[in-house]
C-alpha positions in Angstrom: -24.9 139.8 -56.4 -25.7 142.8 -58.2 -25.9 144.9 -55.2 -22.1 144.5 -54.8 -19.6 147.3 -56.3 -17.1 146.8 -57.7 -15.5 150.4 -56.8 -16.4 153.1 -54.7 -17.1 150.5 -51.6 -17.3 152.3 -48.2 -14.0 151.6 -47.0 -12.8 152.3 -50.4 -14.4 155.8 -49.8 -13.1 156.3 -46.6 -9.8 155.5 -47.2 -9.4 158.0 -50.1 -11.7 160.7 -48.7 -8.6 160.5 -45.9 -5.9 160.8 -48.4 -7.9 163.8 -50.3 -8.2 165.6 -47.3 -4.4 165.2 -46.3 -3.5 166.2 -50.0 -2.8 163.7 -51.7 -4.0 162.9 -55.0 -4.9 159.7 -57.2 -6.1 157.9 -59.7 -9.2 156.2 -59.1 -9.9 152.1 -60.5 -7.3 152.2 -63.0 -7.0 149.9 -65.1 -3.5 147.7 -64.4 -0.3 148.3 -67.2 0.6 144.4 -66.2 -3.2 143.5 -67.3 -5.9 145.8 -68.8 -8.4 143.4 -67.6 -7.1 144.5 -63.7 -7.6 147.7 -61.7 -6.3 149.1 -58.7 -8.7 150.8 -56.5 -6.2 153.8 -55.5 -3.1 154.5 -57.7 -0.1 156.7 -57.1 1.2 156.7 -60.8 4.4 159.3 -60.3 5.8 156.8 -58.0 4.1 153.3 -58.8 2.2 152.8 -56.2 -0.7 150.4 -56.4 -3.5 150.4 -53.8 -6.5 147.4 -53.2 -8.7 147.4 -50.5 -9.8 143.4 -50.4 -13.1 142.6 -48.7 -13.0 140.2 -46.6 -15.4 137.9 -48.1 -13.9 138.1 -51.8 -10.6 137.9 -50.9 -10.5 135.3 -47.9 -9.4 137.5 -45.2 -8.3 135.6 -42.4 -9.9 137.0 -39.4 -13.4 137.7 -40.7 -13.8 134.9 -44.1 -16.9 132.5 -43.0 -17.3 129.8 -46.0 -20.9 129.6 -46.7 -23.2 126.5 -45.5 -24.9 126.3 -49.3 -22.8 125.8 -52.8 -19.6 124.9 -50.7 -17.4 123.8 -53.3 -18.3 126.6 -55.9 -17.4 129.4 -53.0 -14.3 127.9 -51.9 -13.1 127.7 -56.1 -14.3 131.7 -56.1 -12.1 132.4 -53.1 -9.2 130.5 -53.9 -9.4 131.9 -57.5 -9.6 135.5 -56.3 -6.5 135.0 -53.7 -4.5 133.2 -56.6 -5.0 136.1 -59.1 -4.4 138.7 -56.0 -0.8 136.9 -55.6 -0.4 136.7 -59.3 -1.2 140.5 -59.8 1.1 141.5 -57.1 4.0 139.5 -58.7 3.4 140.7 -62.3 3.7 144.2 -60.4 6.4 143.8 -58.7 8.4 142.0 -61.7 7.4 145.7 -63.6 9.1 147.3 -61.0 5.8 148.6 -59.7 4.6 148.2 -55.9 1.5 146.6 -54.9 -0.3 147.4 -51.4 -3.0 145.5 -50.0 -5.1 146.7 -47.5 -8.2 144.9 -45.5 -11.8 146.6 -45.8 -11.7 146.1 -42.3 -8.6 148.2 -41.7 -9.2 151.2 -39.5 -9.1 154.1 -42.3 -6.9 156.2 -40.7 -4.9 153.8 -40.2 -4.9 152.4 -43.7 -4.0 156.1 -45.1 -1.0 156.6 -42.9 0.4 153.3 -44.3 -0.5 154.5 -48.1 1.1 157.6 -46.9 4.4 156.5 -45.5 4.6 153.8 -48.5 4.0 156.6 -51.1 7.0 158.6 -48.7 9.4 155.8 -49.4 9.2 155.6 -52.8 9.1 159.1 -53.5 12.1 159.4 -51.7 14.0 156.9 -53.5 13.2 158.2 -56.5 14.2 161.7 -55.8 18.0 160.0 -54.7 17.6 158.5 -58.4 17.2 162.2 -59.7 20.4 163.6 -58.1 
């Protein structure tokens, strides 16, 4: 277990080496205003944005989660524990007015950038309108 990060994961890395190089900048695991305890693997902070790239094994993903054959019951608790405190982050953002983004590991990195991108747009857009 102690050869898995916790940040700086490879399609972590990928993701934001895209955004760099399109010129964009971030914050980098920052620590959550909802809960101190909580970080966000990429933040926008100028328009709230909140970025988490889930593995697939941590966070249940749908397409690629395999339960393991040993210690059944304790993986399954991890799991669901992890999903129920991804759900409860994203509300507690949300109810601060803040946006939460959740994006696969297994997400083409291009891809994943270009919808960090036209999220980051949006926002920044409507709070522009707010300015005028």
């Amino acid at each position: 277990m102690q050869a898995n990060r916790g940040r700086d994961t490879g399609p972590e890395m990928a993701v934001r080496s895209i955004l760099h190089r399109w010129g964009l900048r971030y914050r980098v695991n920052l620590p959550l205003p909802i809960d101190r305890r909580r970080r966000a693997d990429v933040v926008f902070s100028r328009v709230g944005l909140y970025v988490f790239v889930d593995g697939c094994f941590w966070h249940g993903c749908p397409q690629h989660f395999v339960m393991p054959k040993t210690r059944t019951a304790f993986w399954r608790e991890k799991v669901e524990g992890n999903r129920a405190r991804d759900r409860d982050t994203d509300e507690r953002l949300r109810n601060a007015g803040l946006t939460p983004l959740r994006i696969w590991e297994h997400a083409d990195p291009e891809t994943a950038a270009l919808l960090i991108v036209d999220t980051y747009s949006r926002l920044l857009e409507g709070r522009l309108r707010l300015a005028l």
